[in-house]
C-alpha positions as CSV (number, residue, x, y, z in Angstrom):
1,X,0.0,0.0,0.0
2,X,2.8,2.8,0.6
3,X,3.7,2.6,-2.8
4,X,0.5,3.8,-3.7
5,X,0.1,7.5,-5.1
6,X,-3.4,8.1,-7.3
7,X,-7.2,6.8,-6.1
8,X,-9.4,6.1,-9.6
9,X,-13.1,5.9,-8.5
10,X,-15.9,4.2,-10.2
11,X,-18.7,6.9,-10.3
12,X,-21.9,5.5,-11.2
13,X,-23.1,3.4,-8.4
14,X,-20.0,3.5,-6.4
15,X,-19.5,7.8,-4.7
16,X,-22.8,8.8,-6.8
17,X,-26.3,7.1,-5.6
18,X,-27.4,7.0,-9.6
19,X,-31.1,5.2,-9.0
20,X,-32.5,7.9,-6.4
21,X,-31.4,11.0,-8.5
22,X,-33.2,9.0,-12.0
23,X,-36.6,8.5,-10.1
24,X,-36.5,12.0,-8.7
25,X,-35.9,13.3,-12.2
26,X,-38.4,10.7,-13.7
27,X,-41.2,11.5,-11.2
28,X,-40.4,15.1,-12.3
29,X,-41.4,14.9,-15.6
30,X,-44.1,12.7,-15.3
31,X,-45.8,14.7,-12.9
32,X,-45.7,17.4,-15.3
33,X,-46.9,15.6,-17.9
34,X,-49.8,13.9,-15.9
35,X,-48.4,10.3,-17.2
36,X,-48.2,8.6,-13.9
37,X,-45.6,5.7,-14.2
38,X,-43.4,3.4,-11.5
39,X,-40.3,5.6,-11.4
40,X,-38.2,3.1,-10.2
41,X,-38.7,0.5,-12.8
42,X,-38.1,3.2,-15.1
43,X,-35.5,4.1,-13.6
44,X,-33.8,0.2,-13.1
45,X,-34.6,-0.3,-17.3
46,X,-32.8,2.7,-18.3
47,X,-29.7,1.7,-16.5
48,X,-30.0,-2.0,-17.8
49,X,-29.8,-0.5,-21.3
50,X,-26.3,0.8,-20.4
51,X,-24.4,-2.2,-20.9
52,X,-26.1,-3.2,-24.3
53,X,-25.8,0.2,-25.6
54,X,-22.0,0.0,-24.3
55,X,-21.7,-3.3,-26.6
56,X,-23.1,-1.8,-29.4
57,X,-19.9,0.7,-29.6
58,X,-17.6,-2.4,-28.7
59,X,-18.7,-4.3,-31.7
60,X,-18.6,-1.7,-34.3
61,X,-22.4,-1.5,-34.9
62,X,-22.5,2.1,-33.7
63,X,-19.3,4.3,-34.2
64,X,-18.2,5.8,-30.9
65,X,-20.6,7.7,-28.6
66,X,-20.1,9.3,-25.6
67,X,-22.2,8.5,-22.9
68,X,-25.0,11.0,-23.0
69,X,-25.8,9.7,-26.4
70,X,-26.1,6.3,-25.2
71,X,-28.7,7.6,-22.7
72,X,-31.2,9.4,-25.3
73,X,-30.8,6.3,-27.4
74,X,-32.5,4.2,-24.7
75,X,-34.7,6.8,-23.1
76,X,-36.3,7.4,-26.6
77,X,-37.2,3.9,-26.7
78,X,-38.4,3.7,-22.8
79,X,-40.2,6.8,-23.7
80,X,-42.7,4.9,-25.7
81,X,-42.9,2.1,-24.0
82,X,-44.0,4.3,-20.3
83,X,-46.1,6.6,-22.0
84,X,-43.8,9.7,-22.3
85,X,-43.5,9.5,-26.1
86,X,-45.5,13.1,-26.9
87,X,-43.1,14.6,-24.5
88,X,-41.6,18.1,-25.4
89,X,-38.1,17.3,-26.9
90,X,-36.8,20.0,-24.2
91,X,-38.2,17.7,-21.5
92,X,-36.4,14.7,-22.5
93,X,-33.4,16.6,-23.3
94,X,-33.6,17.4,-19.5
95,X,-34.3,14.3,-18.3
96,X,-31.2,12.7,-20.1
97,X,-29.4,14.9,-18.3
98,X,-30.8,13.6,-14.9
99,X,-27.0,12.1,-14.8
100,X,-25.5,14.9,-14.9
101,X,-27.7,15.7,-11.4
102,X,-27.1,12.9,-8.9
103,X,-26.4,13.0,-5.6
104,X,-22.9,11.4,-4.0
105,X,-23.0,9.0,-0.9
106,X,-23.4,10.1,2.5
107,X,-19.9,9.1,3.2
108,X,-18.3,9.8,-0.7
109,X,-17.5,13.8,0.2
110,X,-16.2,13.4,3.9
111,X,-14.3,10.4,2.4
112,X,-13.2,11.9,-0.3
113,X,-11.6,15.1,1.1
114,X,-10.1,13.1,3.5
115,X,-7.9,11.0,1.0
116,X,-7.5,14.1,-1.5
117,X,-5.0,15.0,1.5
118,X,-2.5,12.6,0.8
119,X,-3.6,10.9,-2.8
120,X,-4.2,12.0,-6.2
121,X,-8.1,11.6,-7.1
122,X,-9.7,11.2,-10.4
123,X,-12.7,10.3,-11.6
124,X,-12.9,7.1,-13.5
125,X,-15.6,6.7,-15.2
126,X,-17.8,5.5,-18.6
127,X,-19.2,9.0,-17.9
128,X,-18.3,11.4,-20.7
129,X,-16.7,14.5,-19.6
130,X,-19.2,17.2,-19.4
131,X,-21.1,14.7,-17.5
132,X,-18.4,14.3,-15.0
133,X,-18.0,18.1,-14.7
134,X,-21.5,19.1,-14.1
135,X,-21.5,16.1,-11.5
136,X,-18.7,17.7,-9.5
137,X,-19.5,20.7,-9.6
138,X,-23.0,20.4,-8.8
139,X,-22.2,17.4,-5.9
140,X,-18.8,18.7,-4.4
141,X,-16.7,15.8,-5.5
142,X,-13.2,16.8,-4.9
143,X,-11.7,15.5,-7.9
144,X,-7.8,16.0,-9.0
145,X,-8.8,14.8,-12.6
146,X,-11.5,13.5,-14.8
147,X,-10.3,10.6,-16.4
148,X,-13.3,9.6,-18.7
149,X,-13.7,6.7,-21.6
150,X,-14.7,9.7,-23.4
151,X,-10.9,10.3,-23.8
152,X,-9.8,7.1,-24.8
153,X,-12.7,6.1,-26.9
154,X,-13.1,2.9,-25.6
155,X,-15.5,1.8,-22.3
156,X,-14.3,-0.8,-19.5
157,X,-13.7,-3.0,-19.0
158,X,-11.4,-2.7,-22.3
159,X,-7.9,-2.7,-21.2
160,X,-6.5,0.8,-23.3
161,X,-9.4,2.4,-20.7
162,X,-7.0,1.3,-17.2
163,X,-4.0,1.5,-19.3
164,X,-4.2,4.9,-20.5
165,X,-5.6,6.3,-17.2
166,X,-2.5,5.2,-15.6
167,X,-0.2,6.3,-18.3
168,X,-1.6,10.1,-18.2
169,X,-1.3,10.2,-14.6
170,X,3.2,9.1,-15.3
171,X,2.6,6.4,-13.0
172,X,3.1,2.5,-13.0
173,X,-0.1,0.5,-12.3
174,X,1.0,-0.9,-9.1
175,X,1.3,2.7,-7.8
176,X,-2.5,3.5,-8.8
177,X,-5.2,1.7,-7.4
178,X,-9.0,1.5,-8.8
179,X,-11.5,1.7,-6.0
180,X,-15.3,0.5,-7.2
181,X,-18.4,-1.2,-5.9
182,X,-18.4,-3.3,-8.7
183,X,-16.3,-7.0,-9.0
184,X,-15.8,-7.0,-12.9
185,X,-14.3,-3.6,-13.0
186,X,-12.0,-4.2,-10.1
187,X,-11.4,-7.6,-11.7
188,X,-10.4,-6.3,-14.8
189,X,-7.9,-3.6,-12.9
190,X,-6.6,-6.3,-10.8
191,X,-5.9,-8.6,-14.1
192,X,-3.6,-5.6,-15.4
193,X,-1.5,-5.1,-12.3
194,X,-3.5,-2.0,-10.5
195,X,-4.3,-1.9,-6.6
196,X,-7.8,-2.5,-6.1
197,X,-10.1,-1.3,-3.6
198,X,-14.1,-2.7,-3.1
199,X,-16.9,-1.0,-1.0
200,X,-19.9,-2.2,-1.2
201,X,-23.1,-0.4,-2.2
202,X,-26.1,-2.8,-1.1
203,X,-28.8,-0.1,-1.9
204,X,-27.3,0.9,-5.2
205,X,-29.7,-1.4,-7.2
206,X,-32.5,-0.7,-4.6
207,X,-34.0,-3.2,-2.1
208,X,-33.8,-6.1,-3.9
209,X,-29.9,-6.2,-5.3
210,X,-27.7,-9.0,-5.4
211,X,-24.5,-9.0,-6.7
212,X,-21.7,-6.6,-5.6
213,X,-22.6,-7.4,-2.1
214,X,-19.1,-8.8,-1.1
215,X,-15.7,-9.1,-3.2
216,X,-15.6,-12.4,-5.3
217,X,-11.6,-12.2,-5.4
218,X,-9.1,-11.1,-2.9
219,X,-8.4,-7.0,-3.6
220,X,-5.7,-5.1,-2.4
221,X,-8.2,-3.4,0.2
222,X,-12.1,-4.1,1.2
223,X,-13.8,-1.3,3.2
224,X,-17.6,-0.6,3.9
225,X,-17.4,3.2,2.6
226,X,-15.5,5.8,1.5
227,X,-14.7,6.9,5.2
228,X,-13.6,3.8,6.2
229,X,-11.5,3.6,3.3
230,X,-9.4,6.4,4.3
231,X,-9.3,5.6,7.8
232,X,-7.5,1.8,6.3
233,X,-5.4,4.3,3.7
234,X,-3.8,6.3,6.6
235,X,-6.0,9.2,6.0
């Protein structure tokens, strides 16, 4: 552990509570629109579109798009399918940019100013950049850098994503570790030589989640938040 200098962090899920900030947003809109719907279905479908939307760009069906595009493309068709299809363009325009809007973890600012004091922090995320930005800035997230797919055109868990995060910060990946609630991106870190941190996030995927609840490999560090974290990193 003392040879490591720079903290990557998951976003989505892992310092920003995603779900809760999409059904406020979603309940927003349908409220104004007088098409009651289950919010948090709505909310769960749109994020299981990410992954398929992300494979889309992997094989080459769809050039590369950044995030934000990837969103629209599944709202428009949840859109239809929950009633919301007549909405005003500049209504769905906003709500695709309910990611831009979400709220961190109780524990993800505390814990995060706390390791900014001896670490280097970025943001590592399938987030594009503006994305990333507006989430700081509007949530307080003490970030060093913003180290998005957006820049390397490529999503995780491709390796050039890892890679060339640790290249543009001139360190070796032993000497940068990857700190997520999720096991296949810290698996995928792991697999290329980079420290690994897990927290777990049972309420990310709301009352009923499953997976993510406990490592599935041995990583370099296993705390229960972000405070705890940097209590175990000396901070």
């Amino acid at each position: 552990m003392q040879q490591v200098q720079a903290l990557l962090f998951d976003v989505f899920g892992t310092v920003v509570d995603w779900r809760s900030g999409v059904i406020r947003d979603v309940t927003a809109v349908a409220g104004r629109a007088g098409a009651p719907l289950d919010a948090a279905r709505f909310a769960d479908q749109w994020r299981a579109g990410y992954r398929p939307a992300m494979d889309l760009v992997r094989s080459g069906q769809l050039p590369w798009t950044k995030l934000d595009g990837l969103h629209r493309r599944v709202l428009d068709e949840l859109a239809g399918e929950f009633g919301l299809a007549g909405l005003p363009a500049a209504e769905l325009d906003w709500l695709n940019t309910c990611w831009h809007r979400l709220d961190p973890w109780p524990d993800a600012v505390p814990g995060l100013a706390r390791l900014r004091q001896r670490y280097v922090l970025a943001a590592f995320s399938n987030g594009n950049v503006a994305l990333l930005v507006n989430m700081a800035k509007r949530a307080g997230l003490p970030w060093d850098a913003i180290l998005s797919a957006e820049l390397f055109r490529r999503y995780k868990p491709d390796p050039q994503t890892y890679l060339g995060a640790v290249e543009l910060l001139s360190l070796d990946p032993a000497r940068v570790m990857l700190v997520a609630a999720h096991n296949d991106d810290l698996s995928a870190a792991a697999d290329l030589g980079l420290a690994t941190g897990f927290l777990p996030r049972p309420a990310e995927h709301g009352p009923g989640q499953q997976a993510n609840l406990a490592p599935t490999r041995e990583y370099t560090v296993v705390a229960t938040d972000l405070t705890d974290l940097a209590t175990q990193l000396g901070t």
